[in-house]
C-alpha positions in Angstrom: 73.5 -19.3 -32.8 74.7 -15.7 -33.4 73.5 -12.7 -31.8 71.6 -10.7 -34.5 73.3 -7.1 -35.7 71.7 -4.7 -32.9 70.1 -1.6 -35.2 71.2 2.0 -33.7 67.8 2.2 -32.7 67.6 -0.4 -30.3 70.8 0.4 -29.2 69.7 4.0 -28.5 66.5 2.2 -26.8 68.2 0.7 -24.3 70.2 3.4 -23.3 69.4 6.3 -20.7 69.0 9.6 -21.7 68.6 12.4 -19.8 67.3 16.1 -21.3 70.7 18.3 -20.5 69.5 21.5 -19.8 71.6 24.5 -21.5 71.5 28.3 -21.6 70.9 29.9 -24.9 73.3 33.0 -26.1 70.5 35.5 -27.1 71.4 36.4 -30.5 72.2 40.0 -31.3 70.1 42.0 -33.8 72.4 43.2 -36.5 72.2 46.9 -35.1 71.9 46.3 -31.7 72.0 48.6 -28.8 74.0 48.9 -25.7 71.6 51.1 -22.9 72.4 52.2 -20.2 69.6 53.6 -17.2 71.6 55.4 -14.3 70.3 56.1 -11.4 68.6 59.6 -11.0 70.8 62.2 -8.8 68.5 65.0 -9.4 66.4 66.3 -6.1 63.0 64.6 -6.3 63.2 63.0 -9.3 61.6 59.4 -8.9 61.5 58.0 -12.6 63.3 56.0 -14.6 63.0 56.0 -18.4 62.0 51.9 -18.7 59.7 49.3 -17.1 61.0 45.9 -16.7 58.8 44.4 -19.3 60.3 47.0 -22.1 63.7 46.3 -21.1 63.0 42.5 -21.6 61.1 43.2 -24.6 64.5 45.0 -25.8 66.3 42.3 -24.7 64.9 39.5 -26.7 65.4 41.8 -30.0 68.9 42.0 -29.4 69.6 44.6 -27.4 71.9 45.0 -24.2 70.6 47.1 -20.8 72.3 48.0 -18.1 70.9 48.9 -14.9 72.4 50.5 -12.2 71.4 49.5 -8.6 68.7 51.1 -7.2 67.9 53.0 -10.5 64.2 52.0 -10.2 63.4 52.0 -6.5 61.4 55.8 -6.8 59.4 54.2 -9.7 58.9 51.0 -7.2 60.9 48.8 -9.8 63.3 46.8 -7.8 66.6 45.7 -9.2 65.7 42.2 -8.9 62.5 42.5 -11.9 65.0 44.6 -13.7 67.8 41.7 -13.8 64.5 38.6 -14.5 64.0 40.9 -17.3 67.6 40.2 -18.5 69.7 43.3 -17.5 72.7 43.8 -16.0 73.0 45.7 -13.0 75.7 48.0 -12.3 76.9 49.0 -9.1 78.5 52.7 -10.1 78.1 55.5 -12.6 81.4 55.0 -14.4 79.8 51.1 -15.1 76.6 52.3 -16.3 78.0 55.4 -18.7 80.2 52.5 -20.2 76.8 52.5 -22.5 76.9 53.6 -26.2 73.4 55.3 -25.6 72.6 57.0 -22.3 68.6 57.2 -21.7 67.6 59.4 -18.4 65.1 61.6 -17.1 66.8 64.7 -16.0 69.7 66.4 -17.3 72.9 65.5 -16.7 75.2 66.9 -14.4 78.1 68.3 -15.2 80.1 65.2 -13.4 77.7 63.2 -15.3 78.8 64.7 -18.6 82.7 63.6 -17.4 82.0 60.1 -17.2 80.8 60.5 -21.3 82.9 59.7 -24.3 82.7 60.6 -27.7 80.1 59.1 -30.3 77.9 58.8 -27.3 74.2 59.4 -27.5 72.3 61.1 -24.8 68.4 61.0 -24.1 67.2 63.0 -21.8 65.5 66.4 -21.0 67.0 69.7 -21.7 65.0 71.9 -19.4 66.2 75.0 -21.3 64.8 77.7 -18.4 67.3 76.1 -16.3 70.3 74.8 -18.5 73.9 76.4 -17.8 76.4 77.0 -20.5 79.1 75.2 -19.0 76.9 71.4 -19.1 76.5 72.7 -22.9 80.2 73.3 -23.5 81.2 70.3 -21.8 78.4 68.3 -23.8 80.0 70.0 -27.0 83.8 69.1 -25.8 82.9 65.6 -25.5 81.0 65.4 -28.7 77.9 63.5 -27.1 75.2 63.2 -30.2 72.1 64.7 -27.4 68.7 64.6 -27.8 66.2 66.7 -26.1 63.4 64.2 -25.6 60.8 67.4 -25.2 62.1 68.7 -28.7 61.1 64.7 -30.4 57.6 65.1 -32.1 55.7 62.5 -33.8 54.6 61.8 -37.4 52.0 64.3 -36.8 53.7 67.3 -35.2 52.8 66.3 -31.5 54.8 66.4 -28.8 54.7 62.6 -27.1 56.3 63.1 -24.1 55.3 66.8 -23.2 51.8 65.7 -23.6 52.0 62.5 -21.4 53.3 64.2 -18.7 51.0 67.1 -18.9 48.3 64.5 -19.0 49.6 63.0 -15.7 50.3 66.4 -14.1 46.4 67.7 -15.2 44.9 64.9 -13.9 47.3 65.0 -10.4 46.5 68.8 -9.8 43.3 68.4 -8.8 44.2 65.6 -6.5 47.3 67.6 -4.5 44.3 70.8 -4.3 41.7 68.3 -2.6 44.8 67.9 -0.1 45.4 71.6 0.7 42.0 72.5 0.7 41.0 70.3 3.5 40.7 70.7 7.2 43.7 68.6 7.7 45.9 70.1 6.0 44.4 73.4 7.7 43.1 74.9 4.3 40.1 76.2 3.7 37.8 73.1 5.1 36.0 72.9 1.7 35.4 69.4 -0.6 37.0 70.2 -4.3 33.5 70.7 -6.4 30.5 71.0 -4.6 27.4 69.0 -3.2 23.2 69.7 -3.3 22.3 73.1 -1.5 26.2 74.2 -1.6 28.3 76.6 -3.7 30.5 74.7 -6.1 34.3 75.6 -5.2 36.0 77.9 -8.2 38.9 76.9 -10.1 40.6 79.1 -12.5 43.3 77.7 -14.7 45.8 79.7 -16.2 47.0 78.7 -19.4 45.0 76.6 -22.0 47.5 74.1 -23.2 47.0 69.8 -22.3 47.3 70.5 -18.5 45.0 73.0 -18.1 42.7 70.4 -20.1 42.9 67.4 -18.2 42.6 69.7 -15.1 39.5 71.3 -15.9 38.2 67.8 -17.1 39.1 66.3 -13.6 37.5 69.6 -11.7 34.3 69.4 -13.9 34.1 66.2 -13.1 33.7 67.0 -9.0 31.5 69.9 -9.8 34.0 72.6 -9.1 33.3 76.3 -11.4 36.4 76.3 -13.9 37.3 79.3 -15.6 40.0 79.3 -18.1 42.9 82.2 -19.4 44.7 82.1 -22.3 45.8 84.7 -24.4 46.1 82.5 -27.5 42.4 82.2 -28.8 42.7 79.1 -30.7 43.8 77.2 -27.6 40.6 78.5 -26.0 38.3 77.8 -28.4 40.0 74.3 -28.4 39.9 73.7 -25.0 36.0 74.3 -24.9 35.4 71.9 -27.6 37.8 69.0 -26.0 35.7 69.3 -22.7 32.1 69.7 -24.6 30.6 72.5 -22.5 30.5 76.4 -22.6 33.2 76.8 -19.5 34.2 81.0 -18.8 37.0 81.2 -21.2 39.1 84.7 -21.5 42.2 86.2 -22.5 44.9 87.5 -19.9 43.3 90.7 -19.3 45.0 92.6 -16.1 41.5 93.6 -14.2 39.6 90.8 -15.4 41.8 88.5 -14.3 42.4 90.2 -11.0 38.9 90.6 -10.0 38.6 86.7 -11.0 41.4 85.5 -8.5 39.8 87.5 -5.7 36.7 84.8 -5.8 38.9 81.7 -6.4 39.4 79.3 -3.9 42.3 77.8 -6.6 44.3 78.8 -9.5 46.3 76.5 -11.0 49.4 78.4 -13.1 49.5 76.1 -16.7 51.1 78.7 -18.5 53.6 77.0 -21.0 57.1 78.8 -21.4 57.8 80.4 -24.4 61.3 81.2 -25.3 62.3 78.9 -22.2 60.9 80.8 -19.7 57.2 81.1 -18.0 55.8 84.9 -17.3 54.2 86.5 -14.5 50.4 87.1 -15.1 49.9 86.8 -11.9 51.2 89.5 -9.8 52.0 90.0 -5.9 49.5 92.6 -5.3 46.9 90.5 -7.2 47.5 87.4 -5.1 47.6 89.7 -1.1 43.4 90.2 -2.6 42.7 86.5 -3.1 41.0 84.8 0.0 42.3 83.5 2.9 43.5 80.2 3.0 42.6 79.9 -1.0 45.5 77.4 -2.9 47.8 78.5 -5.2 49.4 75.8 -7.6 52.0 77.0 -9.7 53.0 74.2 -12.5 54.7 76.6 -14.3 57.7 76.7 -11.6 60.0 74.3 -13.6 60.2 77.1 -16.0 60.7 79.9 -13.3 56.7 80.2 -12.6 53.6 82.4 -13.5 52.7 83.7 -10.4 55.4 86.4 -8.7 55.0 84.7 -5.7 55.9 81.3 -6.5 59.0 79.9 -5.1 60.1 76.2 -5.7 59.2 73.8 -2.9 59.9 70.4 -1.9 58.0 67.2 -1.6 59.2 67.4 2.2 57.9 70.6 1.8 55.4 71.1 -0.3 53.7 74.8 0.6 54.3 78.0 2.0 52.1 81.0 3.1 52.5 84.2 1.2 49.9 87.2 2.5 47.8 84.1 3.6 47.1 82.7 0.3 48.5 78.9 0.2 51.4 77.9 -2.4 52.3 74.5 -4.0 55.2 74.9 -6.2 56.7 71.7 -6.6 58.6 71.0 -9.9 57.7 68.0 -11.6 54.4 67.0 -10.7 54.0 63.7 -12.4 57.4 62.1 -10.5 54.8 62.3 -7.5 53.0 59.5 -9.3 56.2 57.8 -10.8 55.1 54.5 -11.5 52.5 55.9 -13.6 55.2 58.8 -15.1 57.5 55.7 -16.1 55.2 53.5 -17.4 54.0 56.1 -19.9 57.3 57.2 -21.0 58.4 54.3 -21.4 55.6 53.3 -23.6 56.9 56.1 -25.9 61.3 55.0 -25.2 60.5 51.6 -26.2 59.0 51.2 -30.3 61.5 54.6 -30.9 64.4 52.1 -29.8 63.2 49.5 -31.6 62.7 51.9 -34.5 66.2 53.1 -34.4 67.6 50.0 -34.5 65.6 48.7 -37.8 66.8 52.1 -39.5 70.6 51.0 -38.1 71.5 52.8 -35.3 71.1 56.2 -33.5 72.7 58.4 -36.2 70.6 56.7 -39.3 67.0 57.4 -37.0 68.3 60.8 -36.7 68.4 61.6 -40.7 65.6 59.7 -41.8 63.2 60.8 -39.7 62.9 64.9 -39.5 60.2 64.2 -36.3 63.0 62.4 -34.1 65.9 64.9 -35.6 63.8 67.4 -34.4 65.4 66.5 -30.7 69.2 66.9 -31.5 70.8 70.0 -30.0 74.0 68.8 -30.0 75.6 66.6 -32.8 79.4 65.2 -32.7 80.3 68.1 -31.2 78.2 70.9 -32.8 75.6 72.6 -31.7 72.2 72.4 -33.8 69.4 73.3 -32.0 68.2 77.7 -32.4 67.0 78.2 -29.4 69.8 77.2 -27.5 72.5 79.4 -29.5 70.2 82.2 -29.3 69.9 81.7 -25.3 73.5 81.5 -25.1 75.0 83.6 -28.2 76.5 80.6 -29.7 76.5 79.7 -33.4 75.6 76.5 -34.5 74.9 74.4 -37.7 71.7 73.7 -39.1 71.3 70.0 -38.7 69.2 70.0 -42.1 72.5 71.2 -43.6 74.0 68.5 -42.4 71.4 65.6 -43.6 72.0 67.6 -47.1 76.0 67.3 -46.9 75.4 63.7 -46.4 74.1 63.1 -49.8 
């Protein structure tokens, strides 16, 4: 008797099969980017400019991140959840500024700016009170496409980033002036606000802009006295109407102000720069007739201060004593809190990249979307940003121009 024709199905039946497991190429979005994060060499400067979950999200549409080592450590972002996520880590700057887009925190250095090559594209800060012509030649001679991620707006004229780290830095004042005003850190010996049967501590706030906001929202809050100065009316009037009460409100008036600071126990310096550069309201004579042991907090120091007193301290070393008044002037408050700092900027990094990338690549973002071009002060080796050529006496082209010559 013959054996019957075995079907391929039996034959596969009787077989053993085991699932081989196998490693996937991720797929590359037609306009992909290559990102690199260095590692911050800037003095006290803790963030990075993406979580771990955005990079993965980036990498799963396409995109390629590298890390280097010990990039997210001040954020508390080890490089291990950075390389689950599906970077790369790099152990050197020359790797990591291999990258065709370069996204920091801080300017770069002028070392930094050697390790670039041309058709780069650089996002970062500018910090015009404090840039140097020679990082802006050598930006220029390398013809790095940079974008000044304090210049980028939205679709609705805001400023993201500016006012997500003003948030942060509003609602971390109040915290570092509970600190200074305690018997520990031999202030005053007084609780920030006030309690039944007891004056309420006075806080006055110079400057009326998204700091001063979510400062006198947090001081309100503990019951503290807020008085606010401004001498731009509208942002007074909007101020009052964001918090919902009738707080003292008044323009920078010499003697008002003056006899105002000699009843503070703090005074918080919100002024924002204009034309790069914070003023003095506040001057030395006014601060030798505040109290003893009152708290200065100058947040206007990254932009040369606006108190004459102010000089920029260190997280080592936070204060100093000037005519026995108390100053905190250290320069970029919300890296104290850098988890926090990071997480929200990257929150705002993360849907442009992926935006950039649908519109096909860096360049194209740039010219179809006036808000983003908004941040380019340098472009293939010109200079496009006003401010910047004014600062310096430099010419440069208007990047509109350019968008037209395109057509």
């Amino acid at each position: 008797m013959t054996d019957k024709k075995k079907t391929g199905f039996e034959a596969l039946a009787k077989t053993s099969l085991a699932p081989q497991e196998q490693l996937l190429k991720v797929k590359k979005a037609k306009n992909s980017f290559f990102i690199g994060l260095p590692n911050e060499v800037s003095l006290q400067e803790n963030r990075i400019s993406l979580t771990p979950d955005a990079v993965a999200l980036l990498v799963n549409n396409g995109h390629e991140v590298w890390v280097e080592t010990k990039a997210g450590l001040g954020s508390k972002f080890t490089d291990k959840l950075y390389s689950d996520a599906g970077a790369k880590i790099v152990y050197s700057q020359e790797e990591v500024y291999k990258a065709e887009v370069i996204l920091k925190i801080e300017p770069p250095t002028l070392e930094e700016i050697e390790l670039m090559h041309p058709g780069q594209a650089l996002i970062s800060a500018l910090q015009l009170g404090h840039l140097k012509v020679e990082n802006l030649n050598a930006l220029l001679k390398k013809k790095v496409t940079a974008l000044a991620y304090e210049f980028i707006e939205d679709k609705v004229g805001g400023m993201p980033i500016i006012r997500a780290m003003s948030e942060i830095a509003g609602s971390t004042v109040m915290l570092i002036a509970a600190e200074y005003l305690s018997t520990a850190n031999n202030g005053k010996g007084v609780i920030l606000g006030g309690i039944t049967g007891v004056p309420p501590t006075k806080v006055v706030i110079i400057g009326a802009g998204t700091v001063a906001e979510y400062a006198a929202r947090a001081a309100l809050g503990l019951g503290a006295e807020v008085q606010v100065f401004d001498n731009h009316l509208y942002k007074l009037r909007r101020i009052k109407h964001l918090l919902g009460q009738q707080i003292y409100t008044s323009t920078i008036d010499t003697i008002t102000l003056s006899e105002t600071l000699k009843g503070a126990d703090v005074v918080i310096g919100a002024l924002r720069a204009e034309k790069g550069r914070a003023r003095h309201v506040v001057t030395e004579d006014m601060v030798s007739q505040m109290k003893p042991d009152s708290l200065i907090i100058d947040l206007s120091i990254d932009q040369g201060g606006c108190i004459e007193t102010s000089e920029i301290t260190t997280l080592s070393k936070p204060v100093f004593r000037r005519h026995g008044v108390i100053h905190y002037c250290v320069p970029n408050v919300a890296s104290r809190v850098a988890h926090t700092a990071t997480t929200a900027l990257s929150n705002i990094f993360t849907p442009t990249i992926l935006r950039a990338a649908e519109e096909g690549g860096i360049e194209e973002m740039i010219f179809s979307h006036k808000w983003f071009m908004k941040g380019v002060y340098t472009y293939k080796g010109g200079l496009t940003n006003e401010h910047v050529a004014r600062k310096f006496g430099l010419k440069h082209k208007n990047i509109e121009l350019l968008l037209a010559a395109r057509f």
